[in-house]
C-alpha positions in Angstrom: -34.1 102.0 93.4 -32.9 105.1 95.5 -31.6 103.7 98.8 -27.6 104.4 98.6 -25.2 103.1 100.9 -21.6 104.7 101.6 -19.1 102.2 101.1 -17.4 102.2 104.4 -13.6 100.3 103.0 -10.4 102.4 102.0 -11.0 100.8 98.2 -12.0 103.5 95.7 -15.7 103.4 94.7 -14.6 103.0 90.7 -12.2 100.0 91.7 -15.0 98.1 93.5 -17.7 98.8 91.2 -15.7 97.6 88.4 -15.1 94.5 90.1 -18.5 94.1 91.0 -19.8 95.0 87.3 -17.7 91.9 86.3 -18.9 89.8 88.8 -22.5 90.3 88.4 -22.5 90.3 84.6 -23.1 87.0 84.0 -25.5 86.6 86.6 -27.6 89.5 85.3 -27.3 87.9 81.8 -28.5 84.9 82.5 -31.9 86.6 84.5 -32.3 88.4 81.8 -32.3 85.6 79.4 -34.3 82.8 81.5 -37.0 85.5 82.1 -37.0 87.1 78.2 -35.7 84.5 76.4 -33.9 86.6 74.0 -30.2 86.6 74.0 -29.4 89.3 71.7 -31.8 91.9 73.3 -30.7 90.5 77.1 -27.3 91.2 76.2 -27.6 95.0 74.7 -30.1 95.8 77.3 -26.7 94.7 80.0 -24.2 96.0 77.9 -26.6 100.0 78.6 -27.3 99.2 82.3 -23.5 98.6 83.1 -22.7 101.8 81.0 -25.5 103.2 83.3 -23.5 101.9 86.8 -20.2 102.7 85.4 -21.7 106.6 85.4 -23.8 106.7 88.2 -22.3 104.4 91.1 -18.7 106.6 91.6 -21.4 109.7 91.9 -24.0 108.4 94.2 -23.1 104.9 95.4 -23.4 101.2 95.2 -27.2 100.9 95.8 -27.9 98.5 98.4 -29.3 95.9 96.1 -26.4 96.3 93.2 -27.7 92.6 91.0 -31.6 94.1 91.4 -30.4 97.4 90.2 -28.8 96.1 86.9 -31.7 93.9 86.5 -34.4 96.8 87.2 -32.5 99.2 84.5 -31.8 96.4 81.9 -34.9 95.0 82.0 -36.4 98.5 81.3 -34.2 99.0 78.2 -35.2 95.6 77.2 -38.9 97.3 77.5 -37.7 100.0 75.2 -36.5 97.5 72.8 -40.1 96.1 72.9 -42.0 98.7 71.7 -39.1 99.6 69.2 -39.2 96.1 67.8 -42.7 95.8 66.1 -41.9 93.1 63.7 -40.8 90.9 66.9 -43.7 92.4 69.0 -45.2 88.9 69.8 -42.1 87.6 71.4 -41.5 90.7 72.9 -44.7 92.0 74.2 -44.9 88.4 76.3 -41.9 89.4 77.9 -43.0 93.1 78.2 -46.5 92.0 80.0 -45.3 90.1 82.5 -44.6 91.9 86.4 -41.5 93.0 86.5 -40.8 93.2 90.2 -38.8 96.2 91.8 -36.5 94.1 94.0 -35.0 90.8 92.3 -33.8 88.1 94.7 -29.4 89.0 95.9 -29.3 85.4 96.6 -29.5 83.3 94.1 -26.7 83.2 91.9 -27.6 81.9 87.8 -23.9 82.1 86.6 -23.5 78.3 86.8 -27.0 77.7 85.6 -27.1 79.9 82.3 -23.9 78.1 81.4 -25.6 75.4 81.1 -28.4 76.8 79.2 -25.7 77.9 77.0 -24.2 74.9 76.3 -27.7 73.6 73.9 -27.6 70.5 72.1 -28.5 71.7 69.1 -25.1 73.7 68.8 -21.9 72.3 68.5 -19.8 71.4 71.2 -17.2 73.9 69.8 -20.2 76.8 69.2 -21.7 76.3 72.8 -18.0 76.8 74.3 -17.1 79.7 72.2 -20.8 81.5 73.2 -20.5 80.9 76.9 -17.3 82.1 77.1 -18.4 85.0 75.4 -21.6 86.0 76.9 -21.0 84.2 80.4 -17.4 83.8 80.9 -16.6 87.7 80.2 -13.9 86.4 77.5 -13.3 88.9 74.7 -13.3 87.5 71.0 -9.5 87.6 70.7 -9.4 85.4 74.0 -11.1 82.7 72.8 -10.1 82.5 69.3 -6.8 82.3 71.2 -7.9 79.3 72.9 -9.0 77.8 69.7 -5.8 78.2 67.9 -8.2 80.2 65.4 -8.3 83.7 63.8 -10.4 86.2 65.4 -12.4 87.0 62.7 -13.7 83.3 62.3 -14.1 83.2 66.0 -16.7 86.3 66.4 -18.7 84.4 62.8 -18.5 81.3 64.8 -20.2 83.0 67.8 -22.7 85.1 65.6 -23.9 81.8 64.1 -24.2 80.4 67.3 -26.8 83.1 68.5 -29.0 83.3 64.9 -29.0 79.1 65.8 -30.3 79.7 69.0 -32.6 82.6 67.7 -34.9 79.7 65.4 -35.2 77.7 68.2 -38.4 77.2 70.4 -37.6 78.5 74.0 -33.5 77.4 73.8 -33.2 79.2 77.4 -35.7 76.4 79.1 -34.7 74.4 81.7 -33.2 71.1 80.3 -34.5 68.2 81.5 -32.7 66.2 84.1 -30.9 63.8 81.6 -29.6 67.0 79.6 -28.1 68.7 82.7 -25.6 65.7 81.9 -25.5 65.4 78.3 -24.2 68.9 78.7 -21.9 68.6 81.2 -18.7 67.9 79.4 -18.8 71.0 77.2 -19.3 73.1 80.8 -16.3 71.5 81.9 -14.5 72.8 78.9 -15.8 76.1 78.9 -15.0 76.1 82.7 -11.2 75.3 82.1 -10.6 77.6 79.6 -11.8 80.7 81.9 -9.0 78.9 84.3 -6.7 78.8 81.6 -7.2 82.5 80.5 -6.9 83.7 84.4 -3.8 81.5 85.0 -2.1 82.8 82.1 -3.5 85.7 80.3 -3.1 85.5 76.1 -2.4 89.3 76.3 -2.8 92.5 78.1 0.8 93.9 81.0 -0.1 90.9 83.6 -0.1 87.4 83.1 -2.3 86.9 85.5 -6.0 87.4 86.2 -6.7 86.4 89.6 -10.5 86.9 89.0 -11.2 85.1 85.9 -9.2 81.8 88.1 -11.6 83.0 91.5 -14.3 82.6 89.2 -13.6 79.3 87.6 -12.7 77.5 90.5 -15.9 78.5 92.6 -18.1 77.6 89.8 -16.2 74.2 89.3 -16.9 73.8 93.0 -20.3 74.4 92.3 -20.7 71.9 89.8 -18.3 69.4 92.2 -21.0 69.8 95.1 -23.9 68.8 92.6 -22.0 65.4 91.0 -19.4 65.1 93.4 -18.5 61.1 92.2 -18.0 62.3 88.7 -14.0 61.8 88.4 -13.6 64.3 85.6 -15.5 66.7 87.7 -13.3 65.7 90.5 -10.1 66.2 88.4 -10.9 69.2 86.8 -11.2 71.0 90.4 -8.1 69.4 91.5 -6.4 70.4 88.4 -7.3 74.2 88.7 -6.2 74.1 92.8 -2.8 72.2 92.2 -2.2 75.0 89.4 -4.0 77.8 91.1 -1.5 76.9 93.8 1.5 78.6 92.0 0.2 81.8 91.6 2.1 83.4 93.9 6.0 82.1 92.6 4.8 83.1 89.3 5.6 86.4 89.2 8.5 88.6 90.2 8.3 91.7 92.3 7.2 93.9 89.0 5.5 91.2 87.6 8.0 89.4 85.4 7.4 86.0 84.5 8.7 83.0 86.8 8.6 80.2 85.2 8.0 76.6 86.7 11.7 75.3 87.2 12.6 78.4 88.7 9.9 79.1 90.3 10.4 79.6 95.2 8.5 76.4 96.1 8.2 77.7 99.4 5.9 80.7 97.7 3.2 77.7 97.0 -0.3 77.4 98.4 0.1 74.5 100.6 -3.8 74.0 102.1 -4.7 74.1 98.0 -2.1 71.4 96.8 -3.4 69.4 99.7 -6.8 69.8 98.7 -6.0 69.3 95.0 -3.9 66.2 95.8 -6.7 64.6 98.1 -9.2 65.3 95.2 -7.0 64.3 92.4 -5.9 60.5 94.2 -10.2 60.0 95.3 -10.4 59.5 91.8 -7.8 56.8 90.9 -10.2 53.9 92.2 -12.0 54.6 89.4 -8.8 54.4 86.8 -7.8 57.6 85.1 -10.1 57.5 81.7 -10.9 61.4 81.6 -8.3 64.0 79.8 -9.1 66.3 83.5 -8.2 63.2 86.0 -4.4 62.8 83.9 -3.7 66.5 84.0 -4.3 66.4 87.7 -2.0 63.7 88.1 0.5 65.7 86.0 0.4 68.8 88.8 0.4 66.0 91.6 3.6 65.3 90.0 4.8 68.7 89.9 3.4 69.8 93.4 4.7 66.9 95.4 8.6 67.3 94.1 10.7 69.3 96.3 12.5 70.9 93.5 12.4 71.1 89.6 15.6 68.4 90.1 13.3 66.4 92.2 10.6 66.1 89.2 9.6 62.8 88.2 9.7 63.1 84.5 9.7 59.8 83.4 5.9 59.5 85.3 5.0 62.8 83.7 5.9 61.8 80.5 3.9 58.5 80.8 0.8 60.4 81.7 1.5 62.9 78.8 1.4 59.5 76.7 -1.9 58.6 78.1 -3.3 62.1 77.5 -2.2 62.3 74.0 -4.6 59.3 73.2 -7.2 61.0 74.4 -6.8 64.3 73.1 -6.0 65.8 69.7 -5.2 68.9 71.1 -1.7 70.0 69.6 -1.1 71.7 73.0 -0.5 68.2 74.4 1.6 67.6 71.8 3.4 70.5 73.0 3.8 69.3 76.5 4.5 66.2 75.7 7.5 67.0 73.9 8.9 69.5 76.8 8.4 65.9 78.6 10.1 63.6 76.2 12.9 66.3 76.4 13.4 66.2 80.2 13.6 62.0 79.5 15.5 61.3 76.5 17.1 64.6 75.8 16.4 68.1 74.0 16.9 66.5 70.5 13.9 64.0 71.0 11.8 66.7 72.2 13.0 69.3 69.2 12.2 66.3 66.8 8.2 66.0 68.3 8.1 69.4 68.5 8.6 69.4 64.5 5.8 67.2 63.7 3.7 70.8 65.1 5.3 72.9 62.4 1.7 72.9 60.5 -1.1 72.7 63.4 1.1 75.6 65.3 2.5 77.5 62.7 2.9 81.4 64.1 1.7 80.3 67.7 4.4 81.8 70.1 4.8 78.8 72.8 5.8 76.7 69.4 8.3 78.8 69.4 8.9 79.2 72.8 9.1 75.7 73.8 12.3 75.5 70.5 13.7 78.2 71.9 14.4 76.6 75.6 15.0 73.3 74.2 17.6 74.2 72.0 19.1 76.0 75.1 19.2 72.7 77.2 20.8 71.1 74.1 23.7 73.9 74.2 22.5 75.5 70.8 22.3 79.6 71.8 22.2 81.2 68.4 19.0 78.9 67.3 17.8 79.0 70.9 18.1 83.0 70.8 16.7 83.2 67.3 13.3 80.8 68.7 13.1 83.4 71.6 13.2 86.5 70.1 10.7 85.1 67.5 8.4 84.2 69.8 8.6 87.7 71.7 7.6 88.9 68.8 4.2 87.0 68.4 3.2 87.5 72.0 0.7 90.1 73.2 1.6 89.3 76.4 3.8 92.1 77.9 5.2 89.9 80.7 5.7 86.7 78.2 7.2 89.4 76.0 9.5 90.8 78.5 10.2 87.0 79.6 11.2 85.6 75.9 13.4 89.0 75.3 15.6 88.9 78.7 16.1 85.5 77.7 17.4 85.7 74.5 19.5 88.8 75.6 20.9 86.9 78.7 22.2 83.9 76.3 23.8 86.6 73.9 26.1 88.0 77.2 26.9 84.5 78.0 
């Protein structure tokens, strides 16, 4: 592919192509692996022909096909790999023999459908997630052992055991069938909210916030919305990421400091997405709220209909936080649930739920975090200054850092 095109917008060639890079990753990947059937090779062969871009594109310019480009100079590497790999060279030389085209199709867009071929029955619900957020979601290993509440060390085995699982099995990347596109749905849907989760607050790095990772979740979660658009937890899962998605712009100060919700310039809020979110979130009540997605959208109704943090009705929250907890073992919940129970019966109650996390959140920051502003509310500065600075120090997020720190120091100059 030779035909260049000069990129006629004021935004720096390395900017855009970096964006783009990310953007076409997984879509590249998941060619690559529906037309080799080898995940492994697929994903080395992606890792060299975005090295290859990342060279060549701020020289001579986005080629006018930039998806069929990547494609064309993987699939060549995986070629190499082919006739490098003898003891493989049955599996490989199918893949070798068979056309490879020199323009691929710009249209059609596999991100949505290799998560799904990610998500195989034969791994565990916790294994698919933790691959396709790996090799789809463009999470690092520390980002989703984050989202785990595991050490990163047992997240990248976890994810290596994944791919030798998938390795011993008989064409893994195949379409499913149309009852699996179901059967796998719910473990999309997780994998889909924690790329939300990771753009809407990022676990480390100088900005909380990474505006593509949310972009991304939230059109693919469309995507799945237009295909099963009665399922309520698909439903609430959109509305959940728009009514949070919502806030991004009272989040952060003018240098990017942390906002947080009570604080926050309600006037700063999406209004078109919390309408959108809110429409979604009450189609699905008919139906009873059964799913874990459906309650947390009713949670940022809650949030996104009160005029002011004074205006927020707790005592519903909290009753939804019940609900959720029933349905979730996720300590996180607990978490929130306890901020909740605070706002209702007081900062002790919530300080005496929060204990029962001790063990399940031991060194996790927000533990910490969440002690440190309840103890404020309950007019205890020298414990709550003590939780804050703690938690500023188990951070690696600069602007949660920065947050935890000015907070603490502002309760020592009262």
């Amino acid at each position: 592919m030779t035909n260049r095109r000069v990129v006629p917008d004021d935004t720096p060639l390395p900017a855009r192509a970096e964006d783009l890079l990310r953007e076409l990753a997984p879509q590249v990947l998941g060619a690559l692996v529906r037309r080799f059937g080898d995940f492994d090779t697929a994903e080395d062969a992606l890792q060299e022909a975005m090295l290859a871009a990342a060279t060549q594109w701020p020289v001579d310019g986005l080629p006018d096909n930039p998806r069929g480009w990547l494609i064309q100079v993987a699939q060549r590497r995986m070629a190499d790999a082919v006739r490098a790999e003898v003891a493989r060279r049955r599996r490989e030389t199918t893949a070798f023999d068979r056309d490879v085209p020199d323009a691929m199709p710009v249209d059609q867009d596999d991100t949505l459908a290799m998560f799904f071929l990610c998500c195989h029955p034969a791994l565990s619900s916790a294994s698919a997630i933790a691959l396709t957020l790996r090799a789809v979601g463009g999470l690092g290993t520390a980002e989703i052992a984050h989202a785990f509440l595991l050490p990163e060390a047992t997240m990248a085995q976890r994810i290596t055991r994944a791919k030798k699982k998938l390795a011993t099995l008989d064409r893994p990347f195949a379409q499913p069938g149309g009852t699996e596109w179901h059967a796998r749905l719910g473990t999309v849907l997780h994998v889909l909210y924690l790329i939300f989760n990771e753009g809407n607050t990022s676990t480390s790095g100088p900005e909380l916030q990474r505006a593509d990772l949310s972009a991304e979740a939230i059109r693919l979660t469309r995507a799945v919305h237009r295909m099963l658009p009665d399922d309520s937890e698909v439903t609430g899962l959109l509305a959940l990421m728009l009514l949070t998605d919502a806030r991004r712009a009272a989040r952060t100060g003018a240098k990017g400091e942390l906002i947080p919700l009570a604080e926050q310039n309600r006037a700063l809020w999406d209004r078109a997405q919390i309408t959108e979110g809110v429409t979604l979130a009450t189609s699905t009540l008919a139906q009873g709220l059964s799913g874990p997605y459906q309650i947390q959208a009713a949670i940022a109704v809650l949030h996104a209909q009160a005029g002011s943090a004074e205006e927020t009705d707790w005592t519903k929250i909290l009753a939804l936080y019940d609900l959720l907890e029933k349905l979730s073992d996720n300590p996180m919940v607990t978490l929130n649930r306890a901020v909740a129970v605070a706002m209702v019966h007081g900062p002790e109650a919530g300080l005496d739920l929060a204990a029962t996390l001790d063990d399940r959140l031991a060194g996790n920051h927000r533990l910490d975090a969440v002690r440190g502003h309840l103890h404020e509310m309950a007019g205890n500065s020298d414990t709550a200054i003590a939780c804050y600075t703690t938690a500023a120090g188990r951070t690696p997020s600069a602007p949660e850092n920065h947050y935890l720190t000015l907070r603490a120091a502002q309760l020592r100059h009262r």
